[in-house]
C-alpha positions as CSV (number, residue, x, y, z in Angstrom):
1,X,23.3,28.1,-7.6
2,X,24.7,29.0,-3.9
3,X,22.6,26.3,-2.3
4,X,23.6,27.7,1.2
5,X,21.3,30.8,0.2
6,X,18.3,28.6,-0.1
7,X,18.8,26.9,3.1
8,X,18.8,30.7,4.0
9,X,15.9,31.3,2.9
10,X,13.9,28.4,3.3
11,X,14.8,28.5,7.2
12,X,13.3,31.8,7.4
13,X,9.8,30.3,5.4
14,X,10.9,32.4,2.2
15,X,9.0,30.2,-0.7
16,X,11.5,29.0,-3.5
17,X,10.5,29.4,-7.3
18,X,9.9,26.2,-9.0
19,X,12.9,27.3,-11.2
20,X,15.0,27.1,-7.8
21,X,13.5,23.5,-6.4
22,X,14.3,21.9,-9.7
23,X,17.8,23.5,-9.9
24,X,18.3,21.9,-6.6
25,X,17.0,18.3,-7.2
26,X,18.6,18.0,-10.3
27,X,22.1,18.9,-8.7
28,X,21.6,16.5,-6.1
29,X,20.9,13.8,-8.3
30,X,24.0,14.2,-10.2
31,X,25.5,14.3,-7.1
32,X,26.9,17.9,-6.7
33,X,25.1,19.0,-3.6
34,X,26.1,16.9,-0.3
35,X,23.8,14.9,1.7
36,X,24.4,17.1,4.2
37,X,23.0,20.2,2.3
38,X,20.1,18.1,1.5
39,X,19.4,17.0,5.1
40,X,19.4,20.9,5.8
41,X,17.0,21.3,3.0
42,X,14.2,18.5,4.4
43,X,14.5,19.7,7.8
44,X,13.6,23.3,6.8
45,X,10.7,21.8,5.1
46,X,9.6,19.6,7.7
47,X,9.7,22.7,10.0
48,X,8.4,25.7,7.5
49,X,6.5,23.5,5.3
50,X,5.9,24.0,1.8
51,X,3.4,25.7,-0.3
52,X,1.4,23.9,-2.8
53,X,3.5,25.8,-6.1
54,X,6.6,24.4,-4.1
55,X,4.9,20.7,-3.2
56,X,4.5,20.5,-7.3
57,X,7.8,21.7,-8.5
58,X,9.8,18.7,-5.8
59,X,7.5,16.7,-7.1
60,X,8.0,17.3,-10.6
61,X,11.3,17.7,-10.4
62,X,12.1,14.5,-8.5
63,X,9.8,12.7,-11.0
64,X,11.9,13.9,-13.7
65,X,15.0,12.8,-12.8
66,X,14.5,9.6,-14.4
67,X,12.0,7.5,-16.8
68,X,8.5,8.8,-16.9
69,X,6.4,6.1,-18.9
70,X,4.4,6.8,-22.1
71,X,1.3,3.9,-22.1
72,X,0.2,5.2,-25.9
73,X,0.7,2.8,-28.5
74,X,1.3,0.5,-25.7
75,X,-2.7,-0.2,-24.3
76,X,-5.4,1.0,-26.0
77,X,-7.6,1.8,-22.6
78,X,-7.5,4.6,-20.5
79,X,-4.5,3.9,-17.5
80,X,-5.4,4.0,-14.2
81,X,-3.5,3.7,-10.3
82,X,-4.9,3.1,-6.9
83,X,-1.7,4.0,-4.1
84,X,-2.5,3.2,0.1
85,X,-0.6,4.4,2.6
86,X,-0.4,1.3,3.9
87,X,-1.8,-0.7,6.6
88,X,-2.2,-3.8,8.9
89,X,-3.2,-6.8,6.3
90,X,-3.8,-4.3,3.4
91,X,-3.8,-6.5,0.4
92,X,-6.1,-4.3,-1.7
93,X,-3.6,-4.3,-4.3
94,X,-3.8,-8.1,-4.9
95,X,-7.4,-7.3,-5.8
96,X,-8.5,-4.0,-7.0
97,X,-6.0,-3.7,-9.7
98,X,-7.0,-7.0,-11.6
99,X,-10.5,-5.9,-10.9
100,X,-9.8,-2.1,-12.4
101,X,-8.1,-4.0,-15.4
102,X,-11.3,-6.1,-15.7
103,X,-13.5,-3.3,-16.2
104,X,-12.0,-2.1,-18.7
105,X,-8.8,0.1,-17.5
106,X,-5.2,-0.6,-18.1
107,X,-3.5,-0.6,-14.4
108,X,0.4,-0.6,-14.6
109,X,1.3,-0.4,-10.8
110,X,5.3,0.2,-9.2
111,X,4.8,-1.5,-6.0
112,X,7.6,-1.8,-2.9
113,X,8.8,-4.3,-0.5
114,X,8.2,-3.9,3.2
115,X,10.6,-2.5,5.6
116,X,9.3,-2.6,9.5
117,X,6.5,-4.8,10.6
118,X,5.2,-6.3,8.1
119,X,5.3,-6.9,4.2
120,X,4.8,-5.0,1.3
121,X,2.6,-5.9,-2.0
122,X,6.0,-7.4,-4.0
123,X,6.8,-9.5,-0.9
124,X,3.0,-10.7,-0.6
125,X,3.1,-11.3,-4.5
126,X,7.1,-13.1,-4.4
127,X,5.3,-16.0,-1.2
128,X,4.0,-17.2,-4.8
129,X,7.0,-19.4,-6.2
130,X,8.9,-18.1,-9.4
131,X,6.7,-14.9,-9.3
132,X,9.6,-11.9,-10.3
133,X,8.1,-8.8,-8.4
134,X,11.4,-7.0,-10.3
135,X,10.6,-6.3,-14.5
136,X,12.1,-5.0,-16.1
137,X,11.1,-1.6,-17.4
138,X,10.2,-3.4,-21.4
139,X,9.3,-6.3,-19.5
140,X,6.7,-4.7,-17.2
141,X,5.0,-2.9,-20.4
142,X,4.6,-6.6,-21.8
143,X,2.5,-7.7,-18.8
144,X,0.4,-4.8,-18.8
145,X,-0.1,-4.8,-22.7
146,X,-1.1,-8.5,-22.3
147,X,-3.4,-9.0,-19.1
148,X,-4.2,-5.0,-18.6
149,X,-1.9,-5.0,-14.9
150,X,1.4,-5.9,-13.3
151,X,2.5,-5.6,-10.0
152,X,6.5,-5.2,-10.2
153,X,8.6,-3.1,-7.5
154,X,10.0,0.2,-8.9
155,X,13.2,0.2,-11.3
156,X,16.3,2.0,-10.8
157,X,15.0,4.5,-13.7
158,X,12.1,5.6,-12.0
159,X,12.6,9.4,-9.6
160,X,16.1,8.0,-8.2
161,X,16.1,11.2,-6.5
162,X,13.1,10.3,-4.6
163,X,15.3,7.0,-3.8
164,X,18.3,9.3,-2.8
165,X,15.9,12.0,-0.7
166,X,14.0,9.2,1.1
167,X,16.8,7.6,2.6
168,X,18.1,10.2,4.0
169,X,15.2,11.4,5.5
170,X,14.5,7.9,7.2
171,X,18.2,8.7,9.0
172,X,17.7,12.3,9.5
173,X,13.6,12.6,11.4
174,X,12.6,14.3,8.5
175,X,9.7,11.4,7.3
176,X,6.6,13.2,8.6
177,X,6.4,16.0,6.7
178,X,3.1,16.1,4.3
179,X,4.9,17.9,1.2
180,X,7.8,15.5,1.4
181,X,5.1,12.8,1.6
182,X,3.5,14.2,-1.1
183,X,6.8,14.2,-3.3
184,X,7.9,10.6,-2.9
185,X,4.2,8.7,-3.5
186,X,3.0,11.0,-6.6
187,X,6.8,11.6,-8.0
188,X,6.4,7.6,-8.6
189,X,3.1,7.6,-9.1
190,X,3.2,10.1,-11.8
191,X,6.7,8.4,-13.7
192,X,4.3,5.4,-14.3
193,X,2.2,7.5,-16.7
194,X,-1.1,6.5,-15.4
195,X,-4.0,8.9,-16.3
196,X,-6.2,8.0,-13.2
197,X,-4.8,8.0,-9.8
198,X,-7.2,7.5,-6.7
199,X,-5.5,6.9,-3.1
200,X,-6.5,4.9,-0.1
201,X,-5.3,7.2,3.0
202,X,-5.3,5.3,5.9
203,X,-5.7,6.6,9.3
204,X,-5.8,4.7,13.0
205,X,-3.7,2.5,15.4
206,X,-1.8,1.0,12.3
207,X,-1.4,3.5,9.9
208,X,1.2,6.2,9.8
209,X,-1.3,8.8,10.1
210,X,-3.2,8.5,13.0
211,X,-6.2,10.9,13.1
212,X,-8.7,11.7,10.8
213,X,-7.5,15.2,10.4
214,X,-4.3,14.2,10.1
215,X,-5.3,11.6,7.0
216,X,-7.4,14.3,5.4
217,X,-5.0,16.4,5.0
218,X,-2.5,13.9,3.3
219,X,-5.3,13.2,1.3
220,X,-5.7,16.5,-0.4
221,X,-2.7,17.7,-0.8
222,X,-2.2,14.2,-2.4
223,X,-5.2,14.9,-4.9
224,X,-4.2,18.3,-5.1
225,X,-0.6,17.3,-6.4
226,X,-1.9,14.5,-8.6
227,X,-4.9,17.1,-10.0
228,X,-1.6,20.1,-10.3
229,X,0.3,17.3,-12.7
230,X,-2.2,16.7,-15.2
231,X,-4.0,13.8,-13.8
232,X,-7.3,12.6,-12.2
233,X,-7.6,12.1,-9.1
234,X,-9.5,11.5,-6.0
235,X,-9.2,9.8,-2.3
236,X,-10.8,7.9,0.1
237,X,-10.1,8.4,3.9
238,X,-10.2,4.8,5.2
239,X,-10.0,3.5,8.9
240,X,-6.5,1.0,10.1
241,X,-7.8,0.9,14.1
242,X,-8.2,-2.9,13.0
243,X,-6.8,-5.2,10.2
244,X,-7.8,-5.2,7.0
245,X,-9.6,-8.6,6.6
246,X,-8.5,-11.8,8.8
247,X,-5.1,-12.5,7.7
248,X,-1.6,-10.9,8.5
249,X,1.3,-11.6,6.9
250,X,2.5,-12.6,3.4
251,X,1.6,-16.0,1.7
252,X,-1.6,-16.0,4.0
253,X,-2.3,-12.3,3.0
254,X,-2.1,-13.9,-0.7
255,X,-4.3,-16.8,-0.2
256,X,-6.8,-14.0,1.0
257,X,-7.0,-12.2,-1.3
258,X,-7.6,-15.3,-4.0
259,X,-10.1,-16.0,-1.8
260,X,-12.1,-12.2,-2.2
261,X,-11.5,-12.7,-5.8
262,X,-13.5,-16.4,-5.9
263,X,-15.9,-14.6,-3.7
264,X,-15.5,-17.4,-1.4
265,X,-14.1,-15.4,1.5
266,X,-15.7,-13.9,5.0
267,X,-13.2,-10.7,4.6
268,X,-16.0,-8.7,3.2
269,X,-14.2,-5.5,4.5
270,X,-11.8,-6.2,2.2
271,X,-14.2,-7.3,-0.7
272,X,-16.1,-4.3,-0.1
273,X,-13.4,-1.4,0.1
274,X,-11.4,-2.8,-3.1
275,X,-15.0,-2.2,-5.0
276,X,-15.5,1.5,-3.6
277,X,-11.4,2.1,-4.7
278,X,-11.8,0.1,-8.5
279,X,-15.4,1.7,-8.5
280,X,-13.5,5.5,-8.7
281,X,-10.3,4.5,-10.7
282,X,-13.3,2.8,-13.6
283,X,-15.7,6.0,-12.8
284,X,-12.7,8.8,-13.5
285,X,-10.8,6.3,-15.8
286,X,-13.8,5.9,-17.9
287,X,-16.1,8.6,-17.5
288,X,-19.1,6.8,-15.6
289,X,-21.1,7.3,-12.5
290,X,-20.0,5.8,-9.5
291,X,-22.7,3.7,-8.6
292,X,-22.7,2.6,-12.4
293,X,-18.9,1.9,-11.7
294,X,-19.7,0.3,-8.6
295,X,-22.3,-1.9,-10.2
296,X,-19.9,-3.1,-13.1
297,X,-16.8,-4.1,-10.4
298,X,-19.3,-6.1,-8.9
299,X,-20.1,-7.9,-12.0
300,X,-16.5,-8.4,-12.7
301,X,-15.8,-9.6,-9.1
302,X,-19.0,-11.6,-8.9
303,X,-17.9,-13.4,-12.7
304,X,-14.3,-14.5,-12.2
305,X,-13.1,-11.8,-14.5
306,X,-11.3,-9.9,-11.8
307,X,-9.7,-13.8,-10.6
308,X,-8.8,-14.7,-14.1
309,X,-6.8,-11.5,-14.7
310,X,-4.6,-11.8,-11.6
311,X,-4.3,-15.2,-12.5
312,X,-2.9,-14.2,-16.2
313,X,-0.9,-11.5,-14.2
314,X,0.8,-14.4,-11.9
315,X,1.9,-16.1,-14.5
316,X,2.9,-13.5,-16.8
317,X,5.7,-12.4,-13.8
318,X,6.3,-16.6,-13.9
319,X,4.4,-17.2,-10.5
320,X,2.3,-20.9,-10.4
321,X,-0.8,-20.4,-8.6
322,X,-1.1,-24.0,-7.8
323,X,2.1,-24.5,-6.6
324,X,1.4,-21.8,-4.2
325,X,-2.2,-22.9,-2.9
326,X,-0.6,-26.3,-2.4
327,X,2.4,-25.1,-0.5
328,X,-0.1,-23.0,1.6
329,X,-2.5,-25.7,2.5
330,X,0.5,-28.2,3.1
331,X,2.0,-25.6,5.8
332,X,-1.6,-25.3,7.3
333,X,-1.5,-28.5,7.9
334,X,1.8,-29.6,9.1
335,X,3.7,-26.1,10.1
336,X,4.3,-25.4,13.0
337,X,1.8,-23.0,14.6
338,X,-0.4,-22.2,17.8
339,X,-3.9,-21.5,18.5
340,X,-5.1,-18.1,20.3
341,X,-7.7,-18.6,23.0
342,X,-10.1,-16.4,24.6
343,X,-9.7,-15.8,28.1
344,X,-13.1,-14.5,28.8
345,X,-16.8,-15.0,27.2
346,X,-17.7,-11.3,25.5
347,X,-17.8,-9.0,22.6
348,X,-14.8,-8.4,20.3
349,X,-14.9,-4.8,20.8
350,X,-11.6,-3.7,19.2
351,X,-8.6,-5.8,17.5
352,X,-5.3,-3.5,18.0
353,X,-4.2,-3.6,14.2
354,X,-0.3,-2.5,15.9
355,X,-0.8,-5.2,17.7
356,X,-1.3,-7.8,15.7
357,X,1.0,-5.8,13.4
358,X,4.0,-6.6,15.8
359,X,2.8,-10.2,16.5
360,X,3.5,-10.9,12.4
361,X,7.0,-9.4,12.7
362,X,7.7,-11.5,15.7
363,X,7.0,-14.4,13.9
364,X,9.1,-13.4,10.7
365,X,6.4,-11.7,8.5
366,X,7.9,-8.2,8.4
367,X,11.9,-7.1,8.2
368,X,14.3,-4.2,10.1
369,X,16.4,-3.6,7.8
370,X,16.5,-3.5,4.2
371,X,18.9,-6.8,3.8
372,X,16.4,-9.1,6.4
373,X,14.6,-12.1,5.1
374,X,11.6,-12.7,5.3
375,X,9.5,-15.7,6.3
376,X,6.7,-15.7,3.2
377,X,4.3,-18.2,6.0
378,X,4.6,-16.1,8.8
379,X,1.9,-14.3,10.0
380,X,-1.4,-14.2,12.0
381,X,-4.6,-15.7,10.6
382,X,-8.1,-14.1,12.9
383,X,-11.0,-16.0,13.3
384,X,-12.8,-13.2,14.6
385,X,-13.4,-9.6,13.5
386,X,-14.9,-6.7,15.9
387,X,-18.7,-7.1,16.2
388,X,-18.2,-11.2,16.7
389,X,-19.3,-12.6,20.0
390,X,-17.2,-15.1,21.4
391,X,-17.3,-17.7,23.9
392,X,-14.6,-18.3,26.9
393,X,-11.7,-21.0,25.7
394,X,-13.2,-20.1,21.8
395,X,-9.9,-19.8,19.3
396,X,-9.6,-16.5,18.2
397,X,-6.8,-16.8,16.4
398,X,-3.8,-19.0,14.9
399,X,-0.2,-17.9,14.8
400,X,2.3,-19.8,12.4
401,X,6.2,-19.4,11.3
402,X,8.7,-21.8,10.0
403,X,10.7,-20.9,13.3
404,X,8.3,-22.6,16.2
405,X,10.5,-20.7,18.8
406,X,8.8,-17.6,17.5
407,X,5.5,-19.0,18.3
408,X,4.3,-18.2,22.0
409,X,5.7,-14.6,22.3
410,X,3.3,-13.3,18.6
411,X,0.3,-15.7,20.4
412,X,0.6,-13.5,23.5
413,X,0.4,-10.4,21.7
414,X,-2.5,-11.2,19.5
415,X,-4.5,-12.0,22.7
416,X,-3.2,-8.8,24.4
417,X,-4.4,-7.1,20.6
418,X,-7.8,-9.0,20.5
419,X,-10.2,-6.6,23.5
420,X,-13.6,-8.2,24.7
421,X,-16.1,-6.5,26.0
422,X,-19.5,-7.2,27.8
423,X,-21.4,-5.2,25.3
424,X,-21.5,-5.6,21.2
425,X,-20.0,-2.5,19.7
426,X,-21.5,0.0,17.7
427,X,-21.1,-0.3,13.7
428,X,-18.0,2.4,12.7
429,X,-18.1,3.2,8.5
430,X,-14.9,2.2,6.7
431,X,-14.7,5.0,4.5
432,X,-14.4,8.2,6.2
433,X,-14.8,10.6,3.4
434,X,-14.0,11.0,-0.4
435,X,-11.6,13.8,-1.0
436,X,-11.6,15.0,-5.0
């Protein structure tokens, strides 16, 4: 293979036989086309684009490269995936999977860690002490054979060409491109073997796609993909203008979403949008009606079922739930911290989810680079959401971070991120549409 000649043709918006694109990938694997030639390839695509025969065979092909898991023998339920795009206090993972695994659905997810401003679901999940967010690949099949879910980041073995590819694109500008996008979620996403897969794609001020069109469009070419594989699928197109929930950060993210799960929290945006993505992953998983699907998450939410799974799940990775609530209500109490004050009577007309987004990194909650620490108590805690009326001098919100220096720079910017109004505003729908 003259690799030059499909840089060639791939600059001119030729389309490559799958035969060609797996040639390719599995050459650069092995590590006998340069990282130059590569960077040459991603940037014709970013520019020409791809067509959906070509989306699949990368995607294939970079799933390939490595360990694709086999669940039979291994769970006797139907498997089942729910992947976001990621967003401002998106801790949907800490709930729907247990809840998907409680209705009957085995859910083995490959989670990530964080790299920009804030956390990712292994760092959320590792603020709990001794939880291991890194199975192994026979250890991970243990957890999910036992409690019917594991959250555990993904193993060398699984699409290292993805791991090659997306590293150089975050050097190279080559990121934003929807089939490359496309290629690095489902090549994962489809290794793990799960037989369901239904994505949250979020669009607004904190998510990586910012327009509606622009989300919808990820969105089916994501479905498309997962459909083109073998697999079910279907989206929802969910809004990021605001945080997800009231908290921002890692442990507090955590203590969240325990909280959704004992039904004894006021983030019912969060409540409500893990039901609507369980409800698809049980309807497809298992061949029911939505709203009966929707009814039975509820159930399972409402009974402790979904709780007492992620419980079994914590422990199963070693994590001690009590050990974490104490060390959370312990820093509550005595860490250092700052209140956020309202500077004017009004209506919370919009919270800036970037905004509070970079507040959490200031304080510690997010990293720059791949070798950065993180502060697991870091983060922003709201004590209002958009719709709430609030009085002049009212807290709004609390800051904290083992670092008090940190403190009055992320207050400033929640304040600047929290926009009052003189008039309530109108409702907006979370969900934007279903894509299937």
């Amino acid at each position: 293979m003259i690799v030059k000649l499909l840089l060639d043709r791939k600059r001119a918006g030729e389309e490559l036989s799958p035969k060609e694109i797996r040639k390719l990938v599995r050459a650069y694997t092995r590590g006998e086309v340069p990282d130059y030639q590569m960077a040459a390839f991603a940037m014709a695509v970013c520019c020409r684009g791809m067509s959906p025969a070509e989306t699949l065979a990368l995607t294939e092909s970079m799933r390939d490269s490595g360990t694709c898991l086999d669940w039979t023998g291994i769970v006797s339920v139907p498997t089942a995936d729910k992947h976001s795009t990621g967003g401002v206090g998106d801790k949907l993972s800490l709930v729907v999977q247990p809840l998907a695994a409680a209705c009957g659905l085995a859910v083995p997810s490959l989670t990530g860690r964080g790299l920009g401003l804030t956390g990712g679901t292994a760092d959320k999940m590792e603020s709990i002490p001794g939880y291991v967010a890194g199975l192994s690949l026979a250890d991970y099949r243990k957890v999910v054979a036992d409690c019917g879910c594991s959250l555990t980041v993904q193993t060398a073995e699984i699409a290292p060409a993805d791991r090659k590819l997306y590293a150089l694109r975050d050097v190279t500008g080559t990121v934003p491109s929807i089939p490359l996008i496309v290629a690095s979620i489902l090549s994962k996403k489809l290794a793990e073997g799960a037989g369901t897969l239904v994505f949250d794609v979020k669009c607004g001020a904190g998510a990586f796609m910012k327009t509606r069109s622009e989300a919808a469009g990820l969105a089916r070419a994501l479905v498309a993909g997962a459909q083109g594989a073998g697999r079910q699928a279907c989206a929802l197109v969910t809004s990021m203008d605001e945080p997800l929930g009231f908290a921002v950060g890692n442990a507090n993210e955590v203590q969240e979403a325990l909280d959704v799960l004992r039904g004894a929290s006021r983030a019912h945006d969060v409540a409500d949008l893990s039901v609507e993505l369980a409800a698809r992953m049980v309807a497809l998983g298992l061949g029911l009606p939505v709203e009966a699907a929707r009814a039975r998450c509820r159930e399972r939410l409402a009974d402790g079922s979904a709780l007492r799974r992620f419980a079994r799940m914590v422990a199963l990775h070693g994590g001690r739930l009590d050990a974490f609530e104490a060390a959370v209500a312990d820093f509550r109490r005595n860490g250092p911290a700052r209140e956020v004050r309202a500077g004017r009577a009004g209506w919370v007309a919009r919270i800036d989810a970037n905004g509070v987004a970079e507040a959490a990194f200031a304080l510690g909650a997010g990293r720059a680079k791949a070798s950065d620490a993180i502060d697991p108590m870091a983060g922003v805690d709201l004590a209002v959401t958009r719709g709430d009326r609030v009085e002049a001098g009212a807290v709004i919100a609390r800051v904290a971070a083992a670092d008090a220096a940190r403190l009055e720079a992320a207050a400033e910017r929640v304040r600047a991120a929290v926009e009052l109004a003189d008039e309530r505003p109108a409702p907006r729908p979370a969900v934007f549409e279903e894509v299937r």
